[in-house]
MARBA-3410 file (N, C-alpha, C, O; in Angstrom, 1 decimal):
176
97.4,111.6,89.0,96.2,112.1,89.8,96.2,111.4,91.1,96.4,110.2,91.0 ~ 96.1,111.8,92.3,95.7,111.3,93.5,94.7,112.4,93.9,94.6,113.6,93.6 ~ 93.8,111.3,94.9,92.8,111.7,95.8,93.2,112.3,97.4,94.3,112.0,97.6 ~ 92.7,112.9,98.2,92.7,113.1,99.2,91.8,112.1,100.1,91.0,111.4,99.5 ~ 91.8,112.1,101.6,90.9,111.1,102.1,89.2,112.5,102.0,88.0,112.3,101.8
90.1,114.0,102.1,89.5,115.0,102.3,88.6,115.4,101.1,88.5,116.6,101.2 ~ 87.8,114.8,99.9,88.1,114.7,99.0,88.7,115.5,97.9,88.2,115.6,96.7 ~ 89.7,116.2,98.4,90.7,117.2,97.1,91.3,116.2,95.9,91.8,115.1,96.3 ~ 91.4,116.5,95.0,91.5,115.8,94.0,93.0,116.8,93.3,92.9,118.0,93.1 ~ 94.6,116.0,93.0,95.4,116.9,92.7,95.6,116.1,91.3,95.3,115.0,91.2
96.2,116.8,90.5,96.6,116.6,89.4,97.9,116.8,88.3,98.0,117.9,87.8 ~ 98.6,115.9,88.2,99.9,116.8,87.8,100.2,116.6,86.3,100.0,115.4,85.9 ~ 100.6,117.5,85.3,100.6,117.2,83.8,101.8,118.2,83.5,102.6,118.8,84.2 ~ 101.7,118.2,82.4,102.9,119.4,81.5,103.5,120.4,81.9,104.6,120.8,81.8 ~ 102.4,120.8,82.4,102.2,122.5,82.6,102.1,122.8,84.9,101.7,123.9,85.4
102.5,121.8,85.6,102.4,121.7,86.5,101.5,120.9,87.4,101.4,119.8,86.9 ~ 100.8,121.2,88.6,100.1,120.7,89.5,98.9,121.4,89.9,98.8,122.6,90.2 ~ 98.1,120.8,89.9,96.8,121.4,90.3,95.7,120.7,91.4,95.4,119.5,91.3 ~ 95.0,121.8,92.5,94.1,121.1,93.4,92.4,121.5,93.3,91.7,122.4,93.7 ~ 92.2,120.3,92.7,90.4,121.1,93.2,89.7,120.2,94.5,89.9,119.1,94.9
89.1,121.1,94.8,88.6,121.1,96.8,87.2,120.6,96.4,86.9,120.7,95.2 ~ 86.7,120.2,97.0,84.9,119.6,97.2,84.3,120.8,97.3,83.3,121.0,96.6 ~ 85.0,121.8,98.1,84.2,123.1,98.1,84.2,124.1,97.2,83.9,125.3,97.4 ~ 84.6,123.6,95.9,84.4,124.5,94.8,84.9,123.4,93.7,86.0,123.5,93.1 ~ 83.8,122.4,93.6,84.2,121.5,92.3,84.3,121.8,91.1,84.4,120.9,90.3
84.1,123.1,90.6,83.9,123.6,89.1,85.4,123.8,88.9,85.9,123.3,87.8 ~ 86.2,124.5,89.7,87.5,124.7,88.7,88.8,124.3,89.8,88.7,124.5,91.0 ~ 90.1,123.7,89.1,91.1,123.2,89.3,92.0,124.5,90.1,91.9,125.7,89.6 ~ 92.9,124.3,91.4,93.6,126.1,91.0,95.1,125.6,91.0,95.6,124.6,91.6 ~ 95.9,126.4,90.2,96.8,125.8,90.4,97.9,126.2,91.7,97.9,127.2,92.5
98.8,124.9,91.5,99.5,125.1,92.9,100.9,125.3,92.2,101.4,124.8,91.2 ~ 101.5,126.6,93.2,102.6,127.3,92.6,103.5,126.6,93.2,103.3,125.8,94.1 ~ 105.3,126.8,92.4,106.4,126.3,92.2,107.1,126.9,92.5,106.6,128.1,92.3 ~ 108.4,127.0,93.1,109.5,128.5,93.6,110.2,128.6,91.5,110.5,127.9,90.5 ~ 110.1,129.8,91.9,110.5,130.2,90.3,111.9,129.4,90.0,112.7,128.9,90.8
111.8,129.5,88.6,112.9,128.8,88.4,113.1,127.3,88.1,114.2,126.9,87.8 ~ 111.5,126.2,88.3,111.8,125.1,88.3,110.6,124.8,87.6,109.4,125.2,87.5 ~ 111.4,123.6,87.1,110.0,123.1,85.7,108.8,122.4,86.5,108.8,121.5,87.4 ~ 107.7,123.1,85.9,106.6,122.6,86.4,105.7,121.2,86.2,104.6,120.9,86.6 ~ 107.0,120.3,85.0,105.9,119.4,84.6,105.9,118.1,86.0,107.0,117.7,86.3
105.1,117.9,86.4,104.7,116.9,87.4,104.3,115.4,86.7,103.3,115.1,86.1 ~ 105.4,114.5,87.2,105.0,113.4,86.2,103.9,112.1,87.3,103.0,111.3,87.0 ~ 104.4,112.4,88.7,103.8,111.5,89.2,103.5,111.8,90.7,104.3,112.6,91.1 ~ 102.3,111.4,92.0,102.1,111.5,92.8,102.2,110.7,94.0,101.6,109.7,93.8 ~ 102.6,110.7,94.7,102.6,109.6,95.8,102.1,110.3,97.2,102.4,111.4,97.5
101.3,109.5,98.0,100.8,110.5,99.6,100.9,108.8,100.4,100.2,107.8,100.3 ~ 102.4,109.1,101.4,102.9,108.7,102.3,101.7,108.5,103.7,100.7,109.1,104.0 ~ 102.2,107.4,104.4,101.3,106.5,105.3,101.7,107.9,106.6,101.4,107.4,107.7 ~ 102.0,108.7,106.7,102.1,109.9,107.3,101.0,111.3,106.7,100.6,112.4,107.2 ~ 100.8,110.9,105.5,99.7,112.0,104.7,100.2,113.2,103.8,99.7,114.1,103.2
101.7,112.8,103.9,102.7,113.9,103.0,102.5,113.8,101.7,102.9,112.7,101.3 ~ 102.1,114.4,100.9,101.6,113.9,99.6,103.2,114.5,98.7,103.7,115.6,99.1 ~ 103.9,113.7,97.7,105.0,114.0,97.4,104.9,114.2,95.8,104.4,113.3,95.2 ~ 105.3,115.1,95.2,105.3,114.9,93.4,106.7,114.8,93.0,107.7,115.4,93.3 ~ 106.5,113.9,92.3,107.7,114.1,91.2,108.1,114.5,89.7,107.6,114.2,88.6
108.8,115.2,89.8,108.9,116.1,88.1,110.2,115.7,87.8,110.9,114.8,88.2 ~ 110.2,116.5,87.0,111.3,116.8,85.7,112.4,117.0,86.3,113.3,116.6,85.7 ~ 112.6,117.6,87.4,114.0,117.8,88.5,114.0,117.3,90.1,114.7,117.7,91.0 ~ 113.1,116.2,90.2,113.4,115.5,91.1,111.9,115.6,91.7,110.9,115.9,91.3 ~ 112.4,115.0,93.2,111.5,114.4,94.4,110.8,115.7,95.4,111.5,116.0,96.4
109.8,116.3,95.2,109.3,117.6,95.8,108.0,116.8,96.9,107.3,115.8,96.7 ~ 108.1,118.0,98.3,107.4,117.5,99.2,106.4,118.8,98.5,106.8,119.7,97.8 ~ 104.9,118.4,98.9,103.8,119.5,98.9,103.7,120.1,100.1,103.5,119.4,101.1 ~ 103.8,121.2,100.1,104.0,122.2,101.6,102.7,122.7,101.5,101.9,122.7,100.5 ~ 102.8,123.0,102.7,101.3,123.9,103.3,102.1,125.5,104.1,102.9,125.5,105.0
101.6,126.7,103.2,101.9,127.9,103.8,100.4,128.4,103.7,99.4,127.8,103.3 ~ 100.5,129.8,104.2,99.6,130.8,104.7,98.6,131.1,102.9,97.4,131.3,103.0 ~ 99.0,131.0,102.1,98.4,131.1,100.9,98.1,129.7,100.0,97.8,129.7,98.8 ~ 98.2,128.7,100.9,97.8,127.1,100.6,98.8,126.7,100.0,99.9,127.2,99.9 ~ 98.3,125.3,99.7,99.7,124.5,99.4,100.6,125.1,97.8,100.2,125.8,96.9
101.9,124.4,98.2,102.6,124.7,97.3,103.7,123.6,96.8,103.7,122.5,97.3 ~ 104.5,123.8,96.0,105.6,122.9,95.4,106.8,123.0,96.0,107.5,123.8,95.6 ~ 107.2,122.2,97.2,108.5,122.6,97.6,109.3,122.2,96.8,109.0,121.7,95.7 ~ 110.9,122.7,97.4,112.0,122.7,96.6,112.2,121.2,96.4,111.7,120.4,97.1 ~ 113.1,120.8,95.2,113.5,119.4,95.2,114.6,119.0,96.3,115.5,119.7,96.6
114.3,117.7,96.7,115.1,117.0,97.4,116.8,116.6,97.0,117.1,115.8,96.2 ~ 117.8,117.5,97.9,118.9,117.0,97.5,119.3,115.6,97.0,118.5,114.6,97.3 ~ 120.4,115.4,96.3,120.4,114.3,95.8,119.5,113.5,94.3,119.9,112.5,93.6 ~ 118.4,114.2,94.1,117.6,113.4,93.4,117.4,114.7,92.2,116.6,115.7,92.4 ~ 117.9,114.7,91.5,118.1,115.6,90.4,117.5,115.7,88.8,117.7,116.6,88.0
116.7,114.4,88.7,116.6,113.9,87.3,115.0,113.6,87.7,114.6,113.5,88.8 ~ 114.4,113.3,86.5,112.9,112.7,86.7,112.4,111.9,87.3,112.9,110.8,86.9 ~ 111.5,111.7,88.3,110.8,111.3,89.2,109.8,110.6,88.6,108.7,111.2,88.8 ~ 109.5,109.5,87.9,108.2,108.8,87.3,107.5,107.8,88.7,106.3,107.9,88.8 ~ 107.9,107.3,89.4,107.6,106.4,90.3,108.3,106.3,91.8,109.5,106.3,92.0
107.2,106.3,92.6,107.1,107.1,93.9,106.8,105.5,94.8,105.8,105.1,94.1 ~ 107.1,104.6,95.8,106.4,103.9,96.5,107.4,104.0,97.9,108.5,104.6,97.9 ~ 106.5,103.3,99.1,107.0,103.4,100.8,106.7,101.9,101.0,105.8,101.2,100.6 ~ 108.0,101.8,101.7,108.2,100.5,102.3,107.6,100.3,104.0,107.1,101.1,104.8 ~ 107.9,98.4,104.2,107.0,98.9,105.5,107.7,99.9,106.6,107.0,100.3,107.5
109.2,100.2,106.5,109.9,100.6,107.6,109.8,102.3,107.4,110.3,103.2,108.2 ~ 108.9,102.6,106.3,109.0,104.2,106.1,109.7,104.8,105.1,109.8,106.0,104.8 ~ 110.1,104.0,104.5,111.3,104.5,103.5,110.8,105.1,102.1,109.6,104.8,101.8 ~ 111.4,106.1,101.0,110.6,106.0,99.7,111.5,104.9,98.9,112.5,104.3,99.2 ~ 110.6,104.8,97.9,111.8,104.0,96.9,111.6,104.9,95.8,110.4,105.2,95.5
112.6,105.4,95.1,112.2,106.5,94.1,112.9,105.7,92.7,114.0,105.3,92.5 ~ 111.9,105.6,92.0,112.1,105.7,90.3,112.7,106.3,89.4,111.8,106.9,88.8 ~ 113.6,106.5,89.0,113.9,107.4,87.9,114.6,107.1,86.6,115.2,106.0,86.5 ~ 114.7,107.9,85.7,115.6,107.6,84.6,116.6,107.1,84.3,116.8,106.6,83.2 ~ 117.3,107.0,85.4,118.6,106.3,85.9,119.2,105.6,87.3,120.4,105.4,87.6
117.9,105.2,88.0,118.5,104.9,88.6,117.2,104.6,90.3,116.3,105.4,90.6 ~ 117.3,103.6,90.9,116.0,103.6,91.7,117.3,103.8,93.2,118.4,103.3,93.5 ~ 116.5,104.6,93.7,117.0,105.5,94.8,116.0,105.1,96.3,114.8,105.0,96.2 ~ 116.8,105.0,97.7,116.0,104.8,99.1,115.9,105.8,99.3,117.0,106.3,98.9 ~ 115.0,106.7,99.9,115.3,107.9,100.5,114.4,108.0,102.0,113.2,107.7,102.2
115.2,108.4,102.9,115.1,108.1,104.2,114.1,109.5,104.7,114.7,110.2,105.6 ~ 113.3,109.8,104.4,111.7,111.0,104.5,112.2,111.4,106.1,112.1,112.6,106.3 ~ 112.5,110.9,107.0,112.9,111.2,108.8,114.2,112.2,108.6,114.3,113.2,109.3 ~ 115.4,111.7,107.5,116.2,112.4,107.7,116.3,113.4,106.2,117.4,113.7,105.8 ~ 115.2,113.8,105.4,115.7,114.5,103.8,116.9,113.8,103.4,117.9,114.5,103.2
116.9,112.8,103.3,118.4,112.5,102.3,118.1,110.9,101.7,117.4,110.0,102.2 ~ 118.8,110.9,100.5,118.8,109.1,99.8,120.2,108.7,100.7,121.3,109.1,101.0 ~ 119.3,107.6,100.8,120.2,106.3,101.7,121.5,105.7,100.7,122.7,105.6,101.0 ~ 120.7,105.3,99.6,121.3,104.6,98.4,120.6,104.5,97.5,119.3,104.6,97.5 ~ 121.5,104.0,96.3,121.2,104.0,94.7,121.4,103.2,94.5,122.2,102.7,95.2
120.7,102.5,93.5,121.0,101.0,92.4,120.4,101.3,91.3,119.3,101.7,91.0 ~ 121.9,101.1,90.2,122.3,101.8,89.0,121.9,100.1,88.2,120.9,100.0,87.5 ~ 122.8,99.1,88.4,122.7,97.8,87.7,121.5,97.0,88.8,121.0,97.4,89.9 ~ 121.3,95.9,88.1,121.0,94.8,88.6,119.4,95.1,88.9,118.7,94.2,89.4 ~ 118.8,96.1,88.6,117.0,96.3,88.7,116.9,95.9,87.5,115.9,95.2,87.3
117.5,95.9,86.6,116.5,96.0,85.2,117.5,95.3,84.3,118.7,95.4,84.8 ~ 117.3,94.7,83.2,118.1,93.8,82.5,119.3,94.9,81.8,120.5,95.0,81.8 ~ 118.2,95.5,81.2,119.2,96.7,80.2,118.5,97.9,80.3,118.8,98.4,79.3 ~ 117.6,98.8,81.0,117.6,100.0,80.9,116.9,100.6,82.4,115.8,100.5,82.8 ~ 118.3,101.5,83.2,117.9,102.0,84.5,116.4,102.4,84.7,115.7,102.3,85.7
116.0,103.0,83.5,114.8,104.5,83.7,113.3,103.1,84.1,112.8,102.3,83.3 ~ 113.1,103.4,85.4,112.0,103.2,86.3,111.0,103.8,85.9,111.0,105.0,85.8 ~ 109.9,102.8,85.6,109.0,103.8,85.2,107.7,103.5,86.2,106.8,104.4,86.2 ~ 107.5,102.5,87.1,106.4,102.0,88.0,107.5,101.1,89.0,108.5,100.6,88.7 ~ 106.4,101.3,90.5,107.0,100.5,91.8,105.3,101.0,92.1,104.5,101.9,91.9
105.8,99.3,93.0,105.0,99.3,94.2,105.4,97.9,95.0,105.9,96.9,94.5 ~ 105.0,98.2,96.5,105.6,97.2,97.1,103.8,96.6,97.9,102.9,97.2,98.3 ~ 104.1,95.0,97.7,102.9,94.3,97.5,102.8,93.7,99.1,103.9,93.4,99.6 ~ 101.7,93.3,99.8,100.8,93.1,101.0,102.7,92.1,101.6,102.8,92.4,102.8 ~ 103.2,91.6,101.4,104.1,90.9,101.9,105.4,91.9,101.9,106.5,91.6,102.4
105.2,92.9,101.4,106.4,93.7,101.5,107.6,93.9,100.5,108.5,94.6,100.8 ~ 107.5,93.2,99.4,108.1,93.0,98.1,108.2,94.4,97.5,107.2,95.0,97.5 ~ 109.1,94.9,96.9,108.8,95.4,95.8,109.4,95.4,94.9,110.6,95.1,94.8 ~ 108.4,95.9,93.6,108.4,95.4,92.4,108.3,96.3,91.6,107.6,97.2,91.9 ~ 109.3,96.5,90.2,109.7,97.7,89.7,109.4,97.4,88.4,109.8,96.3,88.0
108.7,98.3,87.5,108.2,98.0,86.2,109.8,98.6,85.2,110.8,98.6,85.8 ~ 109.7,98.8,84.6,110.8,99.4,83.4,110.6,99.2,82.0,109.5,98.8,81.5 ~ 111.4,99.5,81.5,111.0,99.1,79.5,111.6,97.4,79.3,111.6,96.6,78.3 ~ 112.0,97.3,80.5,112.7,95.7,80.3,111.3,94.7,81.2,111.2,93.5,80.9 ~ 110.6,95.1,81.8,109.9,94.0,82.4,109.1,94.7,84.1,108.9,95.8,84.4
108.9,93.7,84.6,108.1,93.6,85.7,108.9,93.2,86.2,108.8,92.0,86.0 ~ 110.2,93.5,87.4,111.0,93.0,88.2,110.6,93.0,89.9,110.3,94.1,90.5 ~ 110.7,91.7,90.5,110.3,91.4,91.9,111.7,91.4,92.4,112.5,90.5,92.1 ~ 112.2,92.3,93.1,113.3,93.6,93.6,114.1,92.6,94.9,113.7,93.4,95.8 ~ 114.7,91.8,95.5,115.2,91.3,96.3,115.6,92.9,97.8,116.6,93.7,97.8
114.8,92.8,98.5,115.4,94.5,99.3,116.2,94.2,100.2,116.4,95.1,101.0 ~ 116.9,93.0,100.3,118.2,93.3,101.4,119.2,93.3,100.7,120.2,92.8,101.1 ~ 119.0,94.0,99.3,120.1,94.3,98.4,120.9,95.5,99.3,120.1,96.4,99.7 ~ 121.8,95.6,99.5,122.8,97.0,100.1,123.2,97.7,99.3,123.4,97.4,98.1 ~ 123.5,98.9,99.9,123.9,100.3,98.9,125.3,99.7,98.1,125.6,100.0,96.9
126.2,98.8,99.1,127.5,98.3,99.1,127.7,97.6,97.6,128.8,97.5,97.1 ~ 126.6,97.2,97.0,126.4,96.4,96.0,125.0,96.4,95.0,123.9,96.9,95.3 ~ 125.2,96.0,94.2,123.7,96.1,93.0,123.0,95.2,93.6,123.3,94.2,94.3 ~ 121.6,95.7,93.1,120.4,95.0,93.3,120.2,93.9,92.9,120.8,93.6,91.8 ~ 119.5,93.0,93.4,119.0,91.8,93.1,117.7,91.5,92.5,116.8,91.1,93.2
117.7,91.6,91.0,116.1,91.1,90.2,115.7,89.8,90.5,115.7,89.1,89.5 ~ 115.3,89.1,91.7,114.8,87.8,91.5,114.3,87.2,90.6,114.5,86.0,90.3 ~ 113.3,88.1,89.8,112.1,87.4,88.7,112.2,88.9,88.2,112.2,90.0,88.7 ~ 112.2,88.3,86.5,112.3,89.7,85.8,111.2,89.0,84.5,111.6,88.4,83.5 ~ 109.5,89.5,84.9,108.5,88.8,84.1,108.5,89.8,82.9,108.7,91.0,83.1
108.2,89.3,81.9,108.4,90.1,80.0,106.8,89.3,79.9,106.0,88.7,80.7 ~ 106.9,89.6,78.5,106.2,89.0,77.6,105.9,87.5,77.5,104.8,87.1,77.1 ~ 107.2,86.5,78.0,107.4,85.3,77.7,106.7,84.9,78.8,106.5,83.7,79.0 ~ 106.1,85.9,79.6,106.0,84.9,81.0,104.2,85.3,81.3,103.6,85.3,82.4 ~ 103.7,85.9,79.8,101.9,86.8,80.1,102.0,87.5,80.0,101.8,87.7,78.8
102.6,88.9,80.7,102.8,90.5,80.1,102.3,90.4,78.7,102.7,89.6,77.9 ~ 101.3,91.3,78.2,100.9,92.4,77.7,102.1,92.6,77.0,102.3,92.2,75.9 ~ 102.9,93.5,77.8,104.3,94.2,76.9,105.1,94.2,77.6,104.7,94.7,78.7 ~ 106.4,93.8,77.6,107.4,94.1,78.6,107.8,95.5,78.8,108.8,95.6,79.6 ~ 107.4,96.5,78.4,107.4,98.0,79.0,106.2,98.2,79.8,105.0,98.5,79.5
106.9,98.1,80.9,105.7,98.2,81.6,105.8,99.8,82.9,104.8,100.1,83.6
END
């Protein structure tokens, strides 16, 4: 679920994405997909630019605005697999989440920068939360933990988990 500043409220579930407007709060409508691509929307993100982005079942989609309102653009080369977690660093960048793998993607030019396969997470790639905190950190949830992400990690090499917080350390649950 994300807000608009406008207040449009979008929503994304099973069955696709949906926008309801202030100016007709009674019903949701939905927002169409280019045929051919699964509609389940697992997560939302709207960039310090106002680009609101979803992520599904086959990757990293920008929300376009055409003559018949918004829509599902195509997925982003490169990013092929589930999209659960969407965050922007301070230089602009996304950091994308996924099942396998947490991905840079450079939004100025459509394309991922680089991948980190090891070294996010103890034992299991699939990203399930990011966010990068008032100092510029970020921090990547997984089924292994709460990890504080070292970012002058390079494409050249695996990531660096500084602090990888579980259960032993407060956590609730280390799937986080």
């Amino acid at each position: 679920v994300h807000t608009e500043p406008s207040g449009a409220i979008w929503a994304g579930g099973e069955f696709g994405l949906a926008r309801l407007v202030p100016e007709r709060p009674d019903r949701f409508d939905p927002v169409p997909a280019p045929s051919g691509m699964p509609e389940r929307v697992v997560s939302l993100f709207q960039d310090r630019d106002g680009t609101l982005w979803a992520g599904s079942w086959k990757g990293l989609h920008r929300i376009q605005h055409g003559p018949d309102g918004p829509y599902l653009g195509p997925p982003m080369p490169g990013i092929e697999t589930e999209v659960d977690a969407i965050a922007q660093d301070r230089e602009g960048f996304l950091w994308i989440g996924t099942h396998r793998e947490l991905a840079l993607v450079d939004i100025a030019q459509d394309r991922v920068t680089a991948r980190f396969t090891r070294g996010v997470t103890s034992d299991d790639p699939h990203i399930q939360a990011l966010m990068v905190d008032r100092a510029g950190r970020l921090w990547v949830g997984s089924r292994s933990g709460l990890c504080h992400l070292a970012l002058e990690a390079s494409p050249e090499r695996d990531s660096s988990c500084e602090q990888l917080y579980t259960i032993r350390h407060g956590l609730p649950s280390s799937w986080i």
